[in-house]
SEVO-523337 format. One record per residue: residue in one letter; x, y, z of N, C-alpha, C in turn. Coordinates in steps of 0.1 Angstrom, whole numbers, padded with zeros to 4 digits, always signed. Example, Ala and Ser with C-alpha at 12.3 -4.5 7.8 and 13.67 -1.06 7.14 Angstrom:
% SEVO-523337
A+0132-0057+0078+0123-0045+0078+0132-0033+0078S+0128-0022+0071+0137-0011+0071+0129+0000+0079
END
This chain:
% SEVO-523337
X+0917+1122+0490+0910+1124+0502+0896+1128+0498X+0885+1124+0504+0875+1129+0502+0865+1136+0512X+0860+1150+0506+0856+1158+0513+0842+1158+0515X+0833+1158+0528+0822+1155+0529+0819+1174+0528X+0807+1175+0520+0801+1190+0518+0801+1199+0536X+0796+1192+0544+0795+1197+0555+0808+1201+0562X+0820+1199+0560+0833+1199+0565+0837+1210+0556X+0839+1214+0571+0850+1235+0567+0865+1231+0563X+0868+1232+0552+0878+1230+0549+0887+1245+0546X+0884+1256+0543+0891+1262+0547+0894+1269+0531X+0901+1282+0531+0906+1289+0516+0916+1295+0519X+0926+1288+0528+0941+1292+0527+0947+1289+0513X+0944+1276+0506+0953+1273+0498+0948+1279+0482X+0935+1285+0484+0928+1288+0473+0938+1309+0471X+0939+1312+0484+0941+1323+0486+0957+1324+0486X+0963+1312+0488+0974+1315+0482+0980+1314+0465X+0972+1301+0460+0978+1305+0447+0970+1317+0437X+0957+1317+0445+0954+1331+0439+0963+1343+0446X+0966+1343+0450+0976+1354+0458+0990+1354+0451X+0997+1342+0448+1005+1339+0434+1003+1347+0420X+0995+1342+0416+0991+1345+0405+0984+1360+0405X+0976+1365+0412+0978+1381+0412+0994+1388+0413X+1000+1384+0419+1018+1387+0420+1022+1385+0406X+1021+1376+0399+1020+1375+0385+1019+1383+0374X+1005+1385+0381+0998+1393+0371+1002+1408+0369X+1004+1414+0380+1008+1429+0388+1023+1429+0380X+1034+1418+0382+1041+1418+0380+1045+1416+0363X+1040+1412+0362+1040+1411+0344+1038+1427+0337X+1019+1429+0339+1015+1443+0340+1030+1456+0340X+1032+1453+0349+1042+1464+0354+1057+1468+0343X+1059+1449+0338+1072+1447+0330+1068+1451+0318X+1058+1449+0314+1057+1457+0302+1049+1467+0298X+1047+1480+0307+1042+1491+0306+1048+1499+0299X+1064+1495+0294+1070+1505+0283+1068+1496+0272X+1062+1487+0273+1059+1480+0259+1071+1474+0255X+1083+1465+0264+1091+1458+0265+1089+1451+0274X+1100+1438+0274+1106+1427+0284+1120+1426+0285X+1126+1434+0293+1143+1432+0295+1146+1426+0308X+1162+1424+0305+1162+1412+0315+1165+1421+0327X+1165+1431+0331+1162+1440+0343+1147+1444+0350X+1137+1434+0335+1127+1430+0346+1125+1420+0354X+1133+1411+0354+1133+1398+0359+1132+1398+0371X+1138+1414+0377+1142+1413+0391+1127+1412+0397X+1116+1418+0393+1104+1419+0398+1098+1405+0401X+1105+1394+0393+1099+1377+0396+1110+1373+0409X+1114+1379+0413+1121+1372+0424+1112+1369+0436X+1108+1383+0439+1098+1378+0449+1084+1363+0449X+1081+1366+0432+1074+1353+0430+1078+1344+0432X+1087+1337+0427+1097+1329+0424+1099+1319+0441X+1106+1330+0450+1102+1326+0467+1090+1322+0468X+1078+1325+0461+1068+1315+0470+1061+1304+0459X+1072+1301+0451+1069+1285+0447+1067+1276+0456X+1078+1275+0466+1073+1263+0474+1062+1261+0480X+1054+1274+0484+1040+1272+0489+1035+1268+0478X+1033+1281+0469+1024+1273+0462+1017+1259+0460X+1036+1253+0455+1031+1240+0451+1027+1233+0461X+1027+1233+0477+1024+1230+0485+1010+1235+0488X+1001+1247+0484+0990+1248+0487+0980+1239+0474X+0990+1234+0463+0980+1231+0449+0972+1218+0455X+0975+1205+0461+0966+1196+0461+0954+1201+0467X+0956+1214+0477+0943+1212+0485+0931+1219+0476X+0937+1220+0469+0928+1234+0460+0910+1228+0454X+0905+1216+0451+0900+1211+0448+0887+1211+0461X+0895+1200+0471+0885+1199+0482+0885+1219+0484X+0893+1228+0483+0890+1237+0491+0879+1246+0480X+0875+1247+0468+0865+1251+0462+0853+1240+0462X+0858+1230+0463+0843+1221+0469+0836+1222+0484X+0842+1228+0490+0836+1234+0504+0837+1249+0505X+0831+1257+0495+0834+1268+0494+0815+1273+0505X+0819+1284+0512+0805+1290+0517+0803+1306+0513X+0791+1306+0516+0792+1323+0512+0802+1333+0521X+0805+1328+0532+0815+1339+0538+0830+1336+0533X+0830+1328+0526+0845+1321+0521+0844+1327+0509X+0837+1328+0502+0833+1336+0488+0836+1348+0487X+0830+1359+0502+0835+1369+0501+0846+1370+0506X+0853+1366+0515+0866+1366+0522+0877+1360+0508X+0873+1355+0498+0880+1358+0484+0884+1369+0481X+0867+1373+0475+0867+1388+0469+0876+1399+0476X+0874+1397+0489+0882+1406+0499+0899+1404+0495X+0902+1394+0494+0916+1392+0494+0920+1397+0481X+0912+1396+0473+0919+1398+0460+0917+1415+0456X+0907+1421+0460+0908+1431+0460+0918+1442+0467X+0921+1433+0481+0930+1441+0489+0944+1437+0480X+0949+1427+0479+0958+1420+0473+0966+1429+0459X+0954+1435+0450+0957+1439+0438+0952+1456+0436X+0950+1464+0453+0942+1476+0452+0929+1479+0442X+0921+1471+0443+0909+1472+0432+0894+1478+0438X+0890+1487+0425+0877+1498+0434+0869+1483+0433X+0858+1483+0438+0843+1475+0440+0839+1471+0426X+0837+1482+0416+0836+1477+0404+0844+1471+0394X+0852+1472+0397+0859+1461+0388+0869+1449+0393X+0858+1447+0403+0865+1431+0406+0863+1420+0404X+0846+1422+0395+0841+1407+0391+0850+1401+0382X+0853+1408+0370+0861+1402+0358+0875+1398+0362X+0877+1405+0373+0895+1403+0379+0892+1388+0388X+0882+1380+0396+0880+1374+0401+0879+1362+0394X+0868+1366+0383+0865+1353+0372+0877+1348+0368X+0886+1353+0363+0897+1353+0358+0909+1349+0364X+0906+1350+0382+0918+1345+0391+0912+1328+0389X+0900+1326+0394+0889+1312+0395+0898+1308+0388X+0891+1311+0372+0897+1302+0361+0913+1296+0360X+0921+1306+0366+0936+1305+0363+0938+1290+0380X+0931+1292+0387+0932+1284+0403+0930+1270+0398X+0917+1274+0389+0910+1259+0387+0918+1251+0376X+0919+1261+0363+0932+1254+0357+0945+1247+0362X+0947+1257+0370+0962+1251+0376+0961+1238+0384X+0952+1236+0389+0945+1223+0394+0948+1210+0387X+0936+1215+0371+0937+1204+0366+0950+1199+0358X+0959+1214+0355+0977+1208+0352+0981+1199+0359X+0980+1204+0374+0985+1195+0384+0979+1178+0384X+0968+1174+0382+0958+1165+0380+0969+1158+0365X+0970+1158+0353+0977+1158+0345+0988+1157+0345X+0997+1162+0349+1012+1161+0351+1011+1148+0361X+1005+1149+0371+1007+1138+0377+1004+1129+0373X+0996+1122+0362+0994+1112+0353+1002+1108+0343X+1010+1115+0340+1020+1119+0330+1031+1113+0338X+1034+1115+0354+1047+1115+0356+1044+1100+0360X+1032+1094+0368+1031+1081+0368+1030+1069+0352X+1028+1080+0341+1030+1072+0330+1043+1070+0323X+1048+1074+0331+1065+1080+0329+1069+1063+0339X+1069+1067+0347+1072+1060+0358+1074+1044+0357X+1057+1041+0351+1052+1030+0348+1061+1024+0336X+1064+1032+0327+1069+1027+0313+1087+1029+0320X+1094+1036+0323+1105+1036+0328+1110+1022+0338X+1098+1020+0344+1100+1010+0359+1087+1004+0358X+1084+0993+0343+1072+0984+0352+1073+0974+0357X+1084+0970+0363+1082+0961+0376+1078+0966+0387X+1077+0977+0390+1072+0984+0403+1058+0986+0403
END
């Protein structure tokens, strides 16, 4: 699909897998604060684990939706992730950069696997 710059496309799907992946993050943080991983932490991924399906349902849009990003969309980020992960004002730049990067990667896995699974496909089934 292609997105014309002027078209509000919207930061639901940007705000959920960053909203993922902060759950992640909190959650990981939290499993090894005694400086282990036991399998009595696992329980804390369950909740993650439930919003796979969005997730993977918010990933295609993720592209067009940082290509139509505006300044009120920019801060209505910062806002979410701050509320999302309880963070003072100053230290949300590095926590933000750091969400971006993990959004935008996850993008381009997705971009990749899908090439992978049509190379799969192709070599499995090329009559089709």
């Amino acid at each position: 699909m292609q997105v014309k710059m002027t078209e509000n496309v919207g930061i639901a799907s940007i705000e959920t897998v960053a909203g993922f992946f902060c759950g992640i993050g909190v959650d990981i943080e939290a499993s090894l604060a005694d400086g282990k991983f036991t399998v009595t932490d696992l329980a804390r991924f369950l909740d993650d684990a439930m919003k796979i399906p969005g997730l993977i349902k918010a990933l295609p849009n993720l592209d067009d939706e940082f290509l139509d990003l505006i300044p009120e969309e920019n801060k209505e980020i910062v806002a979410f992730i701050k509320e999302k992960l309880n963070l003072p004002d100053a230290d949300v730049t590095e926590v933000i950069e750091a969400i971006v990067s993990v959004v935008l990667s996850t993008s381009t896995v997705i971009k990749e696997v899908k090439t992978l699974v049509a190379a799969i496909k192709d070599l499995k089934h090329p009559e089709v």
